[in-house]
MIKOL-763373 format. One record per atom (N, C-alpha, C, O): atom name; x, y, z. Coordinates in pm, 1 decimal, m for minus. Last residue first. Example, Ala and Ser with C-alpha at 12.3 -4.5 7.8 and 13.67 -1.06 7.14 Angstrom:
<rs>
R atom X Y Z
R N 1285.0 m225.0 708.0
R CA 1367.0 m106.0 714.0
R C 1290.0 3.0 787.0
R O 1340.9 113.8 803.9
R N 1319.0 m569.0 780.0
R CA 1230.0 m450.0 780.0
R C 1320.0 m330.0 780.0
R O 1423.6 m331.9 846.5
</rs>
This chain:
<rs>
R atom X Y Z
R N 1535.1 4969.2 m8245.8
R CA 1660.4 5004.7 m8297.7
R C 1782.1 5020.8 m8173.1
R O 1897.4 5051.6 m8203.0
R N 1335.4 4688.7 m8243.5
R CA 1392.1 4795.1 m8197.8
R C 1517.9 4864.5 m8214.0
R O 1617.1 4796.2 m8188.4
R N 1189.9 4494.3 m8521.2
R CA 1277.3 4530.7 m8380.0
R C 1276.1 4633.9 m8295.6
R O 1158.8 4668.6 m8281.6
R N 853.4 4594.2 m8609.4
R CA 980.9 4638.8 m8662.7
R C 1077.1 4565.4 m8493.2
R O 1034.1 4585.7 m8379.6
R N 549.8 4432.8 m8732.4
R CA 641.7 4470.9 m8608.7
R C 771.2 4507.4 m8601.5
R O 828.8 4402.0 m8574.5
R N 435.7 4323.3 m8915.7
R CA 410.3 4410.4 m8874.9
R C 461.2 4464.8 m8793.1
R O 412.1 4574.7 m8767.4
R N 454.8 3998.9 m8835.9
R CA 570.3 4092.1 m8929.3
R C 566.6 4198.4 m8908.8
R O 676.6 4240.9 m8873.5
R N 248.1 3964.2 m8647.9
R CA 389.3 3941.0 m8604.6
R C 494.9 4048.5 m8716.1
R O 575.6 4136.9 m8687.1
R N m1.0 4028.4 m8840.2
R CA 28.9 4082.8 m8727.9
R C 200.1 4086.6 m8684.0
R O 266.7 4190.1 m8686.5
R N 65.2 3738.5 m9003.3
R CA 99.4 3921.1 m9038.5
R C 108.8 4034.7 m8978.1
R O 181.3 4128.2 m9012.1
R N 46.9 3580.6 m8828.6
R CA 200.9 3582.3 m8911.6
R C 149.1 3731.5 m8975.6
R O 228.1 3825.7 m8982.1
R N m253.6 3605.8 m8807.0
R CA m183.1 3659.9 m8689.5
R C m23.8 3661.6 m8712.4
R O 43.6 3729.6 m8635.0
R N m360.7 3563.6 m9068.3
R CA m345.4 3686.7 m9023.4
R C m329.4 3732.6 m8906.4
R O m361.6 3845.8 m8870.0
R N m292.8 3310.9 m9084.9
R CA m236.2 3381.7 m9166.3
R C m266.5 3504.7 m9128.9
R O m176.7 3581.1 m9164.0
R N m396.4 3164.1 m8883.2
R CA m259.0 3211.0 m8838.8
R C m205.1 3305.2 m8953.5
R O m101.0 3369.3 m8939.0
R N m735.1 3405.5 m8765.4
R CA m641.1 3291.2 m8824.1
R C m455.8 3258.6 m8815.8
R O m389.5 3331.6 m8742.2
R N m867.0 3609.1 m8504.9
R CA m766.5 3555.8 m8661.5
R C m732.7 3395.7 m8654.6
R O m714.2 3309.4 m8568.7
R N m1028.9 3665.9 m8333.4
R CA m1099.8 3495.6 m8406.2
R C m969.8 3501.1 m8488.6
R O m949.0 3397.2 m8551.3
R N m931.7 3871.6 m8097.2
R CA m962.5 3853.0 m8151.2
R C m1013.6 3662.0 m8204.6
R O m1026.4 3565.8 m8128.9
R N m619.6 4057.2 m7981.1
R CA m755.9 3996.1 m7927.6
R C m785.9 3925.5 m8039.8
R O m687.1 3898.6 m8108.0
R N m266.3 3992.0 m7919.1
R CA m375.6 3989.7 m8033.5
R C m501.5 3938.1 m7980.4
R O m516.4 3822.4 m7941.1
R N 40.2 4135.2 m7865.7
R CA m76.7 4126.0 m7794.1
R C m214.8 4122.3 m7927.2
R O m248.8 4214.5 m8001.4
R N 382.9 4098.0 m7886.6
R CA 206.0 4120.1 m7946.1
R C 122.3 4043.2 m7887.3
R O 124.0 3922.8 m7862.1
R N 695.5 4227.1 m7810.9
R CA 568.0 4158.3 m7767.9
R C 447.8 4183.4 m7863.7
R O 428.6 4295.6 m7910.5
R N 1000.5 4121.5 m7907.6
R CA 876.2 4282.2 m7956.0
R C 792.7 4167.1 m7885.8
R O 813.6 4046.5 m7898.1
R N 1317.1 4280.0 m7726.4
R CA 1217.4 4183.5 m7741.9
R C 1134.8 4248.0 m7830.9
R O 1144.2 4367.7 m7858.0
R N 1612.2 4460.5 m7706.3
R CA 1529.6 4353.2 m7858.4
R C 1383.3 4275.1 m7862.1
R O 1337.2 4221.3 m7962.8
R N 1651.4 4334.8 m7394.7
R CA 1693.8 4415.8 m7500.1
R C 1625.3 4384.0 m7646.1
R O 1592.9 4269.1 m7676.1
R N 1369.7 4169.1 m7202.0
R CA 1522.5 4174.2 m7286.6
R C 1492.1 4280.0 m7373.9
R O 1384.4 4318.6 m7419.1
R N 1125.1 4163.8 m6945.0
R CA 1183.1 4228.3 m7080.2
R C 1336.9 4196.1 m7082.0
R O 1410.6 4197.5 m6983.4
R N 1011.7 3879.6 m6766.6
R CA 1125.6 3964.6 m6798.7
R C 1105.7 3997.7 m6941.1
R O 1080.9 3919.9 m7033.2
R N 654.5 3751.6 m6814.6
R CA 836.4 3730.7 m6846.5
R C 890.4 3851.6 m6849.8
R O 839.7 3938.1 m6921.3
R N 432.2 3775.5 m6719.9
R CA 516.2 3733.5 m6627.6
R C 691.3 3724.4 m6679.9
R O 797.0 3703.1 m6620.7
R N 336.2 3793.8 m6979.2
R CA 281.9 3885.7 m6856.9
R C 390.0 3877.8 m6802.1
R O 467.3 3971.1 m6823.6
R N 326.6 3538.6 m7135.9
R CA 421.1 3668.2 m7177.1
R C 429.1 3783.8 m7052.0
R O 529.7 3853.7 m7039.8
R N 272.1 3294.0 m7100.1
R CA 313.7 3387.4 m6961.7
R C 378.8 3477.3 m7003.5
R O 479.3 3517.0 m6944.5
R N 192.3 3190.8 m7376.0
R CA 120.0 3233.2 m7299.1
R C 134.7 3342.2 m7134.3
R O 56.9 3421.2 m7080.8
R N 336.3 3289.2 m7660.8
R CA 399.5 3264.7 m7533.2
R C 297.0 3305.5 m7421.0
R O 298.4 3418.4 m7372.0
R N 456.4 3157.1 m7964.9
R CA 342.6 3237.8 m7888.8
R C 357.8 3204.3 m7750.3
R O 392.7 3089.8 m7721.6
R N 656.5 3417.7 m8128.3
R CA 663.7 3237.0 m8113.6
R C 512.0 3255.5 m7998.0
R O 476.0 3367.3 m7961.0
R N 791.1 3650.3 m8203.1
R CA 742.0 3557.0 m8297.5
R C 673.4 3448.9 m8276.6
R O 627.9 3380.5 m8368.2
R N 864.8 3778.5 m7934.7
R CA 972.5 3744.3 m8071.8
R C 925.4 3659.0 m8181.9
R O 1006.9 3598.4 m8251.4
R N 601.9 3642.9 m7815.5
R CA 744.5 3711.4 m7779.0
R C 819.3 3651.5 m7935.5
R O 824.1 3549.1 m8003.6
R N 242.9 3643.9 m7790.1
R CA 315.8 3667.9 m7844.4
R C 468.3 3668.8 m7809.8
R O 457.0 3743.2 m7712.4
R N m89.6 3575.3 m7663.3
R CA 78.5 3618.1 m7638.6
R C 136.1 3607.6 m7731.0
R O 71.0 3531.9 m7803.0
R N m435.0 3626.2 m7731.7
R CA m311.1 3563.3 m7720.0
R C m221.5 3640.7 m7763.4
R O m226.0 3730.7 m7847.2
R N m779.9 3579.5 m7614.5
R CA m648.7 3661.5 m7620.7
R C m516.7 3661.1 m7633.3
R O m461.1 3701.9 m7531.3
R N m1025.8 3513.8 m7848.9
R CA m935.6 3497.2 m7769.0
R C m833.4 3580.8 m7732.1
R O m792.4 3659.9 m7817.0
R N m1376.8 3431.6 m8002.5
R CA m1242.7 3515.0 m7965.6
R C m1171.0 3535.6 m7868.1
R O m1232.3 3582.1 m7772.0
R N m1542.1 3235.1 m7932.4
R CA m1509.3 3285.5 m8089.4
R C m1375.4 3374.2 m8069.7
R O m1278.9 3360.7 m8144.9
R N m1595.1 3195.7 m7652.1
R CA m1555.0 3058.1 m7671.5
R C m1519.3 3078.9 m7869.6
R O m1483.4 2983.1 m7938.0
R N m1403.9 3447.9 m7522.9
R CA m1547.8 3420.2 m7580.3
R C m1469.4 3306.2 m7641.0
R O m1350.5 3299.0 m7671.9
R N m1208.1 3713.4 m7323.5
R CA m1175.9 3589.8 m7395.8
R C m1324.6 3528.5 m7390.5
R O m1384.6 3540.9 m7283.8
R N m1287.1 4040.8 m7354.5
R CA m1219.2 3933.0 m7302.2
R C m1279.5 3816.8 m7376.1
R O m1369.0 3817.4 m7460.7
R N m1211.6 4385.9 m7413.0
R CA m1195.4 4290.8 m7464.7
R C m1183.3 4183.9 m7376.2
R O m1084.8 4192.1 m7302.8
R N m1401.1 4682.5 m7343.4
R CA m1325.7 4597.3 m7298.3
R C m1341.8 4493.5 m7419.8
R O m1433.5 4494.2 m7501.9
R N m1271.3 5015.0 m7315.9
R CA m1343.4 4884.2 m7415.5
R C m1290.4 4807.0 m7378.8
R O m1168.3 4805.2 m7363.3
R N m1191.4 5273.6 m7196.1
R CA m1291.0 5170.7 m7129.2
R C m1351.3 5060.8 m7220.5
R O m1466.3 5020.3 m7203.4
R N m979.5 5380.0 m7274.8
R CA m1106.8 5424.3 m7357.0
R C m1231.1 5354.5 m7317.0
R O m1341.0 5362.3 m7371.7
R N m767.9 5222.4 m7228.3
R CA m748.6 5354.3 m7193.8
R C m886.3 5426.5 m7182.2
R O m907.9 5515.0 m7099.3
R N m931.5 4913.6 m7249.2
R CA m847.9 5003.4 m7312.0
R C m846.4 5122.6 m7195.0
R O m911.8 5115.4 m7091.0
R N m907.7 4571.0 m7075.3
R CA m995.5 4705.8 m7098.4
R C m878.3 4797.9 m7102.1
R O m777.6 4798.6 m7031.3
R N m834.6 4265.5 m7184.4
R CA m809.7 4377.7 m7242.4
R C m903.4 4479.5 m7205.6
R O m992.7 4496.8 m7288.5
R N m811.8 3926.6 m6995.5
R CA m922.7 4089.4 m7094.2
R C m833.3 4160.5 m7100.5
R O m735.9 4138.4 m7028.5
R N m704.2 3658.4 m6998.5
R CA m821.0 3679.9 m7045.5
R C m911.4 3818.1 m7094.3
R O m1007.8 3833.5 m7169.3
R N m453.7 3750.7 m6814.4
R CA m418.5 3643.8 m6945.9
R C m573.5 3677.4 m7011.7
R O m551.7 3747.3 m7110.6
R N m530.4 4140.7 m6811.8
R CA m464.7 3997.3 m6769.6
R C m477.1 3894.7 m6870.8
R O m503.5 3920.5 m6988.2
R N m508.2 4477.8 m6812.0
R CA m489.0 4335.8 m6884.1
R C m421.0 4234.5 m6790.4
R O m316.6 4234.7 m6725.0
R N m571.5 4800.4 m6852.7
R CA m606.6 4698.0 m6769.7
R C m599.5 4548.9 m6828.7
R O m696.2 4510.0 m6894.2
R N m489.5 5144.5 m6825.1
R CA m562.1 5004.6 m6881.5
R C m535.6 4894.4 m6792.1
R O m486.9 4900.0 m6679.2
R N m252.5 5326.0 m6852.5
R CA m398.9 5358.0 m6746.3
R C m513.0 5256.9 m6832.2
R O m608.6 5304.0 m6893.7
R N 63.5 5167.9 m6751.4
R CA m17.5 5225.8 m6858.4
R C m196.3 5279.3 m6818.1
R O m232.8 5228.1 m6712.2
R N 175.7 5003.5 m6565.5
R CA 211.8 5133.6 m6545.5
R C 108.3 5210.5 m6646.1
R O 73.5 5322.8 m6609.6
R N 124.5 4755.3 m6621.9
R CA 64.3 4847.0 m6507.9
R C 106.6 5019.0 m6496.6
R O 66.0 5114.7 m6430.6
R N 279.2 4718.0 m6836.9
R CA 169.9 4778.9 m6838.2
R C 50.9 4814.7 m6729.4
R O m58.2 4870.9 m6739.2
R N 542.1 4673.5 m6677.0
R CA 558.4 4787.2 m6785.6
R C 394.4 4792.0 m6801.1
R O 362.1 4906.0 m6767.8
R N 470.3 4436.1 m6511.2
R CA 541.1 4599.2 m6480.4
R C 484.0 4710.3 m6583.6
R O 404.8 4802.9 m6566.3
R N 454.3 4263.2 m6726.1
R CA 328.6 4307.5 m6645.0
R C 347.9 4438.1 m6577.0
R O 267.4 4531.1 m6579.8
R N 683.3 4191.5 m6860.7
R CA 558.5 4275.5 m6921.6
R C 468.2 4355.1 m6845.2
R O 418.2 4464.7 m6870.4
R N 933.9 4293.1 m6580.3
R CA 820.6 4214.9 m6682.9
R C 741.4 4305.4 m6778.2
R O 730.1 4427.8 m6784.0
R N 1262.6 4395.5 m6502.1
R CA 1127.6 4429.9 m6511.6
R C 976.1 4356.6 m6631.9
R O 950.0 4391.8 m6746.9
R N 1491.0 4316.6 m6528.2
R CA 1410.3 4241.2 m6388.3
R C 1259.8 4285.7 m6457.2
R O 1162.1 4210.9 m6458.8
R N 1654.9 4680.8 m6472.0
R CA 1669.7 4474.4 m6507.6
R C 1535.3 4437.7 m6415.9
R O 1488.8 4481.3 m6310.6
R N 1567.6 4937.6 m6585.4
R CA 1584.3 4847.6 m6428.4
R C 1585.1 4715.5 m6484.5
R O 1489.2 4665.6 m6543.2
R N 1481.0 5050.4 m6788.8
R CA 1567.8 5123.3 m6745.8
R C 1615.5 5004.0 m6559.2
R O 1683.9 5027.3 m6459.5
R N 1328.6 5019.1 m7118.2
R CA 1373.8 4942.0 m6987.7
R C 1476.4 4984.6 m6926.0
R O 1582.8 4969.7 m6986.1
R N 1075.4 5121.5 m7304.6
R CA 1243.1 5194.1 m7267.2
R C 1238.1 5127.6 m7124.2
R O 1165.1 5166.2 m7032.9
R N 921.7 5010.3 m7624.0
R CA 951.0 5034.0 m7444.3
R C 1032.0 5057.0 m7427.3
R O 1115.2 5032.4 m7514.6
R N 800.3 5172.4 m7877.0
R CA 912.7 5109.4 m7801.3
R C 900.3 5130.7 m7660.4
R O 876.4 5233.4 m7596.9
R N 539.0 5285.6 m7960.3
R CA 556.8 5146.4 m7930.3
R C 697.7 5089.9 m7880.7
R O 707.5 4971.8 m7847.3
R N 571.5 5540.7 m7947.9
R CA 503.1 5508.8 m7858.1
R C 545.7 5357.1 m7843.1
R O 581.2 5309.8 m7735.1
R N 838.0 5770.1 m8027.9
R CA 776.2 5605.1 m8074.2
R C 728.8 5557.0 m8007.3
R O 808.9 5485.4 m7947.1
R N 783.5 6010.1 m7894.9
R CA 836.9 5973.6 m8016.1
R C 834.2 5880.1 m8085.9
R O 828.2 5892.1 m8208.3
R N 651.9 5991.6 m7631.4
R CA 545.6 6006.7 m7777.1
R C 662.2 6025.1 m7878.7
R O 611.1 6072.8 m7980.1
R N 769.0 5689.4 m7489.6
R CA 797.4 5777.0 m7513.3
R C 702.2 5842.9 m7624.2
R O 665.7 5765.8 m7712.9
R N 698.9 5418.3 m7263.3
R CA 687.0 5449.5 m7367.3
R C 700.7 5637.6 m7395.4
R O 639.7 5710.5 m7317.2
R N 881.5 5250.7 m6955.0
R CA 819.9 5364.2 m6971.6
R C 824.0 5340.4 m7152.6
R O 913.5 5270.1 m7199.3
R N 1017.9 5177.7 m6643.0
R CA 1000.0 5118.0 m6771.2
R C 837.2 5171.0 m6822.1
R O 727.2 5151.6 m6770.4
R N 1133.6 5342.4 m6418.0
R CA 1161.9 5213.1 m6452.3
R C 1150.9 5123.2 m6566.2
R O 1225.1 5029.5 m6595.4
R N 980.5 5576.6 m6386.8
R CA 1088.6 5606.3 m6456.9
R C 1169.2 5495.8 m6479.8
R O 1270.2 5512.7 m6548.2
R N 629.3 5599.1 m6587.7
R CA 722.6 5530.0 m6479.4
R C 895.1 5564.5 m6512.5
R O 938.4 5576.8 m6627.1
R N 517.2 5737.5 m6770.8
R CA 515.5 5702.6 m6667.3
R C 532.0 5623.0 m6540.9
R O 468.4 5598.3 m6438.4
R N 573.7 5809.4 m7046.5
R CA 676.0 5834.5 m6934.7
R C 574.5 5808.6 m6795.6
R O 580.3 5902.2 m6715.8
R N 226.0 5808.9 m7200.5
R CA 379.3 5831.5 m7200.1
R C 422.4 5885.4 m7045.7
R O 363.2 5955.2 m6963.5
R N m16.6 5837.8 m7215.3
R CA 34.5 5691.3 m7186.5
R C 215.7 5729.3 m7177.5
R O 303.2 5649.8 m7143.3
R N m177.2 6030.6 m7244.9
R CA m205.8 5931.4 m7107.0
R C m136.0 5822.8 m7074.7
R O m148.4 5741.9 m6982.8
R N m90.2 6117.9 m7498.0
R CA m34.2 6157.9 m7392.9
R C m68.1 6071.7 m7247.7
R O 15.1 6056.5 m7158.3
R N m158.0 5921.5 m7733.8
R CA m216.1 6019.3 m7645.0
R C m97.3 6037.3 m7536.0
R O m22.3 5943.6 m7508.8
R N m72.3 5668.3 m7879.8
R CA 3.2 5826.4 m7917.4
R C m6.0 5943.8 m7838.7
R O 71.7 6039.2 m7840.9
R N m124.0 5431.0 m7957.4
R CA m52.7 5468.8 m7833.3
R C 25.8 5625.0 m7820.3
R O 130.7 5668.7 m7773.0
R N m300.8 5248.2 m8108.8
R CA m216.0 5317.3 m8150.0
R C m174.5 5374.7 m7960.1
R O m226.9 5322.5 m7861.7
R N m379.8 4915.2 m8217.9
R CA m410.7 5021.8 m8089.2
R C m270.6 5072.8 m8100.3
R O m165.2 5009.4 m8102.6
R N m493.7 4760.6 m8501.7
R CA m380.4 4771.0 m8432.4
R C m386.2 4923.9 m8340.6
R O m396.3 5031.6 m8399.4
R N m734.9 4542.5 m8587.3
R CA m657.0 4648.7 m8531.5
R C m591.6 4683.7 m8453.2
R O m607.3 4655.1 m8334.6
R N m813.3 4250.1 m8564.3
R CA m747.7 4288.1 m8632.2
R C m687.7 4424.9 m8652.1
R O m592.4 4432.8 m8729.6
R N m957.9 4288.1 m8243.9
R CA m1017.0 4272.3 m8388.0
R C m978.7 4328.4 m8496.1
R O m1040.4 4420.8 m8549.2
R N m650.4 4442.7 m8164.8
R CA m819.2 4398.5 m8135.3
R C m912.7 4403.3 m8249.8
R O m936.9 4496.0 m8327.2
R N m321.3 4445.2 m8095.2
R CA m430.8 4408.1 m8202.0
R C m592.1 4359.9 m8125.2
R O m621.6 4264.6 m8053.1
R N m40.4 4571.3 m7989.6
R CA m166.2 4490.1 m7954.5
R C m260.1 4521.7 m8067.7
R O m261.0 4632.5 m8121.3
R N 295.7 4568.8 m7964.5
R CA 179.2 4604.1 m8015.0
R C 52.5 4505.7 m7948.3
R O 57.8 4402.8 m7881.0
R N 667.6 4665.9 m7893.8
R CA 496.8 4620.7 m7868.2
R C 442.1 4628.0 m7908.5
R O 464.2 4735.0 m7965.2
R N 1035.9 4618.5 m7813.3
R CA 870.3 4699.4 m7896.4
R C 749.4 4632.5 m7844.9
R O 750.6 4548.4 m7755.1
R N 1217.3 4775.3 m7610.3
R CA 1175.3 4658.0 m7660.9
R C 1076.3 4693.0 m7746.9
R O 1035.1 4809.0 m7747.0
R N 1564.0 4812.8 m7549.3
R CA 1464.7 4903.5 m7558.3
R C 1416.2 4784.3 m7600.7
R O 1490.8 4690.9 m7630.2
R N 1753.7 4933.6 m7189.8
R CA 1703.8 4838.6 m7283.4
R C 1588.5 4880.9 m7347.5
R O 1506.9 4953.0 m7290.2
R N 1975.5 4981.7 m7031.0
R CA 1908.2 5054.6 m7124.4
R C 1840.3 4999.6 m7193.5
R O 1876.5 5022.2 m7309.0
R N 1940.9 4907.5 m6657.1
R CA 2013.5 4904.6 m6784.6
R C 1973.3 4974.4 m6838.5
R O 1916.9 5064.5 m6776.5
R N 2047.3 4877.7 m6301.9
R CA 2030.2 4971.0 m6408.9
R C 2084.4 4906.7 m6560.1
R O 2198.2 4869.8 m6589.3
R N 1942.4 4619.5 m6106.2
R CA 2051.4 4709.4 m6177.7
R C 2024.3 4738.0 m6307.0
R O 1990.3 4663.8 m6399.1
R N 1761.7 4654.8 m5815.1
R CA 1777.9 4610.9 m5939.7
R C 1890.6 4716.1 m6022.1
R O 1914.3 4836.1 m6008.2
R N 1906.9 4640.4 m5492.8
R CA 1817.1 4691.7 m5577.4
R C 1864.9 4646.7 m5704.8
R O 1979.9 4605.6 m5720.5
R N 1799.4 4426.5 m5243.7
R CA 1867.7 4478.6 m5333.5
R C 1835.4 4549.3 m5446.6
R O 1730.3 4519.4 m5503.3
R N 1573.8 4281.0 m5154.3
R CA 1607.6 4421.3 m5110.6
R C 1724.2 4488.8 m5141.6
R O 1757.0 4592.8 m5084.6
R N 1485.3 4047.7 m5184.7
R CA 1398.0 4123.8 m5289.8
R C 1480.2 4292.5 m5189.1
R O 1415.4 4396.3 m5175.8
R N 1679.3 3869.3 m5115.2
R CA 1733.8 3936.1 m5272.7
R C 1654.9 4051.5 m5290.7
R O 1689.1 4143.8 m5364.7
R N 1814.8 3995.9 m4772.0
R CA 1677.2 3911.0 m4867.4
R C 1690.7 3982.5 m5009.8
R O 1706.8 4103.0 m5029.2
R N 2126.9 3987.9 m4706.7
R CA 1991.8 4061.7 m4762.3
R C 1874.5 3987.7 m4798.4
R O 1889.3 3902.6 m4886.0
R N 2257.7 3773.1 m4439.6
R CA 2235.8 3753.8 m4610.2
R C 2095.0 3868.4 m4567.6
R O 2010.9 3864.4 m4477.8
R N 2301.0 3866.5 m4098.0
R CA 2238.0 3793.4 m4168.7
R C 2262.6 3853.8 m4296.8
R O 2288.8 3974.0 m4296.6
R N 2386.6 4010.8 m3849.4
R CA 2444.5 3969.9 m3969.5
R C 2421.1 3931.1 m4060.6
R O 2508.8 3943.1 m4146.1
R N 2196.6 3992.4 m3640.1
R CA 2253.5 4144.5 m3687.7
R C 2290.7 4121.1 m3797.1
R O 2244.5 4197.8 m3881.6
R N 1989.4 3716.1 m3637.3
R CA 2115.5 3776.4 m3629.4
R C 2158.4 3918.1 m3703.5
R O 2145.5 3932.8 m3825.1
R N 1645.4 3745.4 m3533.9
R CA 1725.6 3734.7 m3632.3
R C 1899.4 3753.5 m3599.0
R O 1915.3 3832.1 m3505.6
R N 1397.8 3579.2 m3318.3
R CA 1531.9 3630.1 m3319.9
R C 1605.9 3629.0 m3467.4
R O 1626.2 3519.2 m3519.2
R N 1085.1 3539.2 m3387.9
R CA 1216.2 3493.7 m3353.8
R C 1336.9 3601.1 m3397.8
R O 1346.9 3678.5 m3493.1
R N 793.0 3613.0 m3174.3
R CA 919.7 3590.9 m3256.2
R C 1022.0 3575.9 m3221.1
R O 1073.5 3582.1 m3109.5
R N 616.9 3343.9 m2988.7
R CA 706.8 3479.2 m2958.0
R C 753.9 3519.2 m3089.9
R O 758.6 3411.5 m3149.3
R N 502.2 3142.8 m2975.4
R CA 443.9 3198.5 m3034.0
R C 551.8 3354.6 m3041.5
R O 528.8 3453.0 m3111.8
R N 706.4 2957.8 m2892.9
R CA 699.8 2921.8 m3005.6
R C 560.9 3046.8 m3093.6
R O 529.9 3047.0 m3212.7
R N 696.3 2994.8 m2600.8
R CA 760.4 3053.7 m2679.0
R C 784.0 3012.6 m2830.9
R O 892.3 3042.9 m2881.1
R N 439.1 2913.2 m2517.6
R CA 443.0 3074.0 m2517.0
R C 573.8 3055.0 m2589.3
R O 562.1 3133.1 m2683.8
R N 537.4 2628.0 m2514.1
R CA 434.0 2610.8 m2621.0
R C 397.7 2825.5 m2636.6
R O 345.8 2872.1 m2738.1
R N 728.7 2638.4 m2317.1
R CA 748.8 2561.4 m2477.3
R C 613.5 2628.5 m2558.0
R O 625.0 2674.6 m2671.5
R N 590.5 2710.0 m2050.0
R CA 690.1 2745.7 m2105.9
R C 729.0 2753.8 m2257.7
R O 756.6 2860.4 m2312.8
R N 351.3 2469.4 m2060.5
R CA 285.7 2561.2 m2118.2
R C 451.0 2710.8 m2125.1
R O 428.1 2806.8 m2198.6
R N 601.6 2264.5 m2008.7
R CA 521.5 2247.6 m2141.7
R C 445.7 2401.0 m2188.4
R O 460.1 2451.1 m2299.9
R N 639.2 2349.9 m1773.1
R CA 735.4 2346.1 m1877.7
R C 689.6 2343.4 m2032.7
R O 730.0 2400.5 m2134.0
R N 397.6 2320.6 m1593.9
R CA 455.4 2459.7 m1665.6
R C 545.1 2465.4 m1748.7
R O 556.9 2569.7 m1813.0
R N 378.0 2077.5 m1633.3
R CA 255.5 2130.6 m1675.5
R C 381.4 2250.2 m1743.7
R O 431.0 2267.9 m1854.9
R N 582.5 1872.3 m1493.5
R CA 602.8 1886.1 m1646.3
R C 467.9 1990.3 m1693.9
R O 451.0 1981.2 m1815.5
R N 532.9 1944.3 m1265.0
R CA 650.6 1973.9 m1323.7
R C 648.4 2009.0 m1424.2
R O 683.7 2116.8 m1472.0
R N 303.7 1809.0 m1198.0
R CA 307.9 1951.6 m1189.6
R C 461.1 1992.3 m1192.7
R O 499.8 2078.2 m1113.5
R N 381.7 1570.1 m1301.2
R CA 248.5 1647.5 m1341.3
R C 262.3 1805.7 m1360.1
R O 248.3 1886.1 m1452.3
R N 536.7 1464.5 m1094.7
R CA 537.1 1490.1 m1213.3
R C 486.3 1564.7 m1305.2
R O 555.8 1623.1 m1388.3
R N 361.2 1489.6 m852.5
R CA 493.0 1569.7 m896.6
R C 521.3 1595.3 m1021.8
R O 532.9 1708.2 m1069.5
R N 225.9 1263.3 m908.7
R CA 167.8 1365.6 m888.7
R C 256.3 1518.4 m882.3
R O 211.1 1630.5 m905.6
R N 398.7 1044.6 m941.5
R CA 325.0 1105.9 m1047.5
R C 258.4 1225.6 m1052.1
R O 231.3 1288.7 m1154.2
R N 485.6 1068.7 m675.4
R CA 544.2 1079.3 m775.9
R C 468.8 1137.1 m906.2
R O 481.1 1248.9 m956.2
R N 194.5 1021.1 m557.4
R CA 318.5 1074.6 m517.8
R C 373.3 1173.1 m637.7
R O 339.0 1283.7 m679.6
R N 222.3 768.6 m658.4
R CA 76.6 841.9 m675.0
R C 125.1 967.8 m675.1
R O 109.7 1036.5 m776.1
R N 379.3 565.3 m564.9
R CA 386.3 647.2 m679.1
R C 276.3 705.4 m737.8
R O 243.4 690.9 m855.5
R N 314.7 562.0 m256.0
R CA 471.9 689.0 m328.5
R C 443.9 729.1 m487.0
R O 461.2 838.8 m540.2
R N 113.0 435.8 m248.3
R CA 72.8 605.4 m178.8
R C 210.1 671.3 m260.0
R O 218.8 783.5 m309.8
R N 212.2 222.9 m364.7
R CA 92.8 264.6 m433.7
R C 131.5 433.7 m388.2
R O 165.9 524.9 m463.2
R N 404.1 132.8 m114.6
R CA 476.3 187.8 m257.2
R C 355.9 228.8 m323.4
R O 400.8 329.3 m378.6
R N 161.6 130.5 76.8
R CA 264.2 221.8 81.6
R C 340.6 243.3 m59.2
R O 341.0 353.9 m113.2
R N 81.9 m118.9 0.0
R CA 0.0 0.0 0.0
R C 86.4 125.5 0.0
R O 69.2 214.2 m83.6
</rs>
């Protein structure tokens, strides 16, 4: 009877040992954590390095081609920007910077499925007409998401064309000088 009364005892010690240690463990896993003074930059806090890069563009909606000449659309950004001397070249001034950069910056509105213009028309994707990418010729659905290069031309084509009159769209497109 006696060894029963010790490890009743015991256990009962136990208990109240191991309670506060545990509820110890479990407040400091909500705490933050400690960084070292020293630590690697996180990449996204470096800054991007300066280039010159120029690219072209166009977009097509129902076989027309959206001109870009108004003033609502130039220099606005000093990262990656269209000029009213040649609206359609982009001027890439920060590595790194996507399609999607460069036309957020524009006062429209595009994702993989619509096109609303400067002019509030919208274009989106109908089981007759679609919206498709373009880079350097080849068709590239995450055109949005890809880094500009030096030389690129993007096209942007709403519409039902065909390929013979989306290879004409593409020609239609000068490099960049």
């Amino acid at each position: 009877m006696r060894k029963t009364y010790i490890l009743i005892i015991i256990g009962f010690i136990t208990v109240l040992v191991l309670i506060p240690i545990k509820l110890l463990f479990l407040n400091q896993t909500d705490s933050p954590k400690k960084t070292s003074a020293i630590s690697t930059p996180s990449p996204a806090l470096i800054a991007p390095k300066n280039v010159d890069y120029k690219a072209r563009f166009a977009i097509f909606t129902n076989g027309t081609k959206r001109v870009f000449t108004a003033p609502m659309y130039h220099n606005l950004s000093e990262d990656v920007y269209i000029e009213a001397s040649d609206p359609s070249v982009v001027h890439v001034k920060k590595e790194g910077k996507t399609w999607m950069n460069f036309f957020l910056t524009l006062p429209f509105k595009l994702d993989k499925n619509c096109l609303t213009t400067g002019t509030n028309e919208t274009f989106c994707a109908t089981p007759n007409s679609t919206l498709k990418f373009y880079l350097n010729g080849i068709k590239k659905e995450d055109l949005l998401l890809t880094p500009i290069k030096d030389g690129d031309v993007a096209v942007i084509s709403y519409g039902s064309e065909n390929e013979t009159q989306i290879k004409s769209q593409l020609e239609s497109i000068e490099k960049p000088q």
